[in-house]
N, C-alpha and C positions, 0 to 999 in steps of 0.2 A: 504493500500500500504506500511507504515512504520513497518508495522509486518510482511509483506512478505520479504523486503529488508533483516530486524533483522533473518529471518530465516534464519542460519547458513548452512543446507543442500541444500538450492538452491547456496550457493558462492561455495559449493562442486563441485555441479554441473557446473556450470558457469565454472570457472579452469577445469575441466574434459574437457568440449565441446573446449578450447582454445587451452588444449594440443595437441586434435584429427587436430583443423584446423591449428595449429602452425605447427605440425608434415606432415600434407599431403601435405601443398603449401610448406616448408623448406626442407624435408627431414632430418633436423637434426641429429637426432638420429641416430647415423652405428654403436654402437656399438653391440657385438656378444648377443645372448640372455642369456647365464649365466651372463652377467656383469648386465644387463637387471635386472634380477631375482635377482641377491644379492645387488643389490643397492635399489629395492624398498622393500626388506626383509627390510635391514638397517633402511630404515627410518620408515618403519613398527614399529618396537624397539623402535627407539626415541620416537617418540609417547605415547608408553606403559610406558615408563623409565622417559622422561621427564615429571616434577609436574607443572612445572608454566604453566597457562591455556593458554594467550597470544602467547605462542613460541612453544608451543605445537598446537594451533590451525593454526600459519602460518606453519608448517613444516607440517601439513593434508594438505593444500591448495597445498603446493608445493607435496605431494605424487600423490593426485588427478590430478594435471598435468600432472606429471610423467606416471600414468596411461594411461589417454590421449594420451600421447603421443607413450607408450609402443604398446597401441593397435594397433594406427596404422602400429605400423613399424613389429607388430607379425603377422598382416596381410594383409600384402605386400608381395607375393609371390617370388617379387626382389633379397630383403634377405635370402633367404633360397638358401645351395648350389645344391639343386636338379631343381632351376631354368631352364624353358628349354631354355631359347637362350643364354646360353654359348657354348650349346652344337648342336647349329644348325651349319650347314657346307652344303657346294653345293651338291644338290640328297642326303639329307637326309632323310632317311623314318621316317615317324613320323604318329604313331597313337596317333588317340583322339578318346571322347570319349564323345559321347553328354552331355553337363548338362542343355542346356532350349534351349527350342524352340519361335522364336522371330517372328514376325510380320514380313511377308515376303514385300519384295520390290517390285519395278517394272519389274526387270529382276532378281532376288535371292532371293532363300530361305536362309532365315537367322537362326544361330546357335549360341549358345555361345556352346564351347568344350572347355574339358580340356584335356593339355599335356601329355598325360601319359607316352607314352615310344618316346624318338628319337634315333633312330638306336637301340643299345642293350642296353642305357641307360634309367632307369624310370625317370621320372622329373615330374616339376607341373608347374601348371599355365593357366591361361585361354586364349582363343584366341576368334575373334571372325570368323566364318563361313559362306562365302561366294558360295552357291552352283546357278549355273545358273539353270535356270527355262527349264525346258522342257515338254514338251507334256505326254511322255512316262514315265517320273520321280516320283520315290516313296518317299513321306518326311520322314526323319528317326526322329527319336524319340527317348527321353530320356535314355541313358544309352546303343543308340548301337556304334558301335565301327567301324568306319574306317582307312582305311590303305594309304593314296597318300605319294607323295613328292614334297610338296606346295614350295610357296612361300613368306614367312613373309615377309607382306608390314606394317609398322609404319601407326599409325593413322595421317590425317593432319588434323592439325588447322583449321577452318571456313574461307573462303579466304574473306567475305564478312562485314565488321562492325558489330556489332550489331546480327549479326546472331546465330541460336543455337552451341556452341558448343558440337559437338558431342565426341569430343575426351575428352576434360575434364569429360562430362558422361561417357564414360567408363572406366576412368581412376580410378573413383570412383567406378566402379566395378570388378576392377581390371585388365583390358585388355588395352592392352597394344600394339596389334598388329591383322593384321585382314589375311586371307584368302581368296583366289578366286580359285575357281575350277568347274569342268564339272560332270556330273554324271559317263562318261565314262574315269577319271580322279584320281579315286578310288577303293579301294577294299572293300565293306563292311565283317568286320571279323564275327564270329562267336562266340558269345560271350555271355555266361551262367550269366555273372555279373550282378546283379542288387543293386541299390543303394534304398535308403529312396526315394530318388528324382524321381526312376525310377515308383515304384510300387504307390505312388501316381498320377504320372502323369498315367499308366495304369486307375487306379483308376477315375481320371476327366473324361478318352475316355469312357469308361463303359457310364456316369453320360451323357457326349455328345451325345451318339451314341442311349440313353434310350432318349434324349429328340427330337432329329430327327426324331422319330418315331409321333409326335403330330402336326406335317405338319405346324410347326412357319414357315414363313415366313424366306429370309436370315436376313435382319436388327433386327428381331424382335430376333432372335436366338443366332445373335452376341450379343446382348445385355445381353441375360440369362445370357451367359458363362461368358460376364466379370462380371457381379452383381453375380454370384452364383459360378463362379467356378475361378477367377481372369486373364479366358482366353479373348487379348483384340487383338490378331490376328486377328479376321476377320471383325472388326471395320471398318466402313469406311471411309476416312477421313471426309465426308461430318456428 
C-alpha cells in the first residue's frame, strides 16, 4: 500500500479526476479556449525549463488539474458559440438528427439527437427525444434526420428524497433539455449522411435480425443483445 501511495503517476491521476469533478459541479473555468491552450502550453514549458525536482513536480500536479478541468469545459457543448439555445425562438424549425436509440418508456420512444441546424443556422448539442408510442409508428434509427418545431422543456430535479436523479445523469451526458412530440408532428428528411455511429449500429440490426432467426425466446434474446451487442432496450425490468 506505501509503494502505491509513493507512486507519483497515481497523484497524476488523483489531480486529473478532481479537476474533471471541481470543473463539472463549479463550472469555473469561462474562459475562451485559446486562453485555455496557451496557458496549459505555458506550464507545459515550466516543466521542461524548471530543474529543481520538488516545484517542478507541484507545477505537473497543478497542469494535471488544469487538464481536468480543460476537459470538461472543451466538452461542454454550452461553450461553444454554435450552441443551439441561443438560437431557439417561438416556431423555430429545428432538425436533429438521431445519435442513440434509448430504452423506450411506457408511453415514448426514447432518443438522444443532436442539434444540427435551427432555422438556417447549424448549431450543436444534444437533446433528449421524446416520440409518443403508437400503433402505426416506425422507430427511427441512428443517423436519420427529422424536421418538427418542438418545444424545449428543461430537465426537472427528482421531486422525491433520495430518488434517482435523472437530470444530473444527463447532464453528464450532456443534455440539457428534452422533447415531446407525435409521429404526425414531424417531417422525416431524406438524408444520405451516415456517421461511424450510424453504420455500426446498421451493423448490430444485421447481428439482431441473424439471431431472431434461432426462435430464442423474448427474455432469452434480450439478454444476447445486451451480453453481445450492448443492446439493453428490450430488458425487462423484472
Amino acid at each position: 500500500m506505501k509503494r502505491l501511495l509513493n507512486y507519483l503517476p497515481l497523484h497524476f491521476v488523483v489531480f486529473l479526476i478532481i479537476g474533471i469533478c471541481f470543473q463539472f459541479f463549479t463550472q469555473f473555468w469561462s474562459f475562451n479556449f485559446l486562453t485555455t491552450f496557451l496557458l496549459l502550453n505555458v506550464i507545459a514549458v515550466l516543466i521542461i525549463v524548471i530543474k529543481y525536482k520538488i516545484l517542478r513536480t507541484l507545477i505537473t500536479f497543478v497542469l494535471f488539474f488544469l487538464i481536468g478541468i480543460s476537459t470538461v469545459y472543451l466538452n461542454d457543448n454550452r461553450n461553444y458559440d454554435s450552441f443551439y439555445e441561443p438560437y431557439i425562438k417561438e416556431n423555430s424549425a429545428v432538425v436533429l438528427q438521431i445519435h442513440k436509440v434509448l430504452k423506450p418508456g411506457n408511453y415514448h420512444q426514447k432518443y438522444e439527437a443532436k442539434v444540427i441546424k435551427v432555422d438556417s443556422d447549424k448549431t450543436t448539442g444534444t437533446v433528449l427525444l421524446n416520440i409518443a408510442k403508437d400503433s402505426m409508428s416506425k422507430s427511427l434509427i441512428v443517423d436519420d434526420r427529422i424536421l418538427l418545431k418542438p418545444t424545449f422543456k428543461k430537465l426537472i430535479p427528482p421531486l422525491n428524497p433520495h430518488q434517482f436523479n435523472y437530470k444530473s445523469y444527463l447532464a453528464k451526458q450532456g443534455i440539457f433539455h428534452q422533447l415531446f412530440t407525435d409521429n404526425n408532428h414531424f417531417l422525416k428528411l431524406n438524408s444520405h449522411a451516415t456517421t461511424l455511429l450510424g453504420l455500426s449500429a446498421k451493423f448490430r440490426n444485421k447481428i439482431q435480425k441473424s439471431l431472431e432467426k434461432y426462435n430464442f425466446k423474448n427474455n432469452e434474446l434480450a439478454v444476447i443483445n445486451a451480453l453481445l451487442l450492448g443492446q439493453r432496450q428490450d430488458i425487462s425490468k423484472e
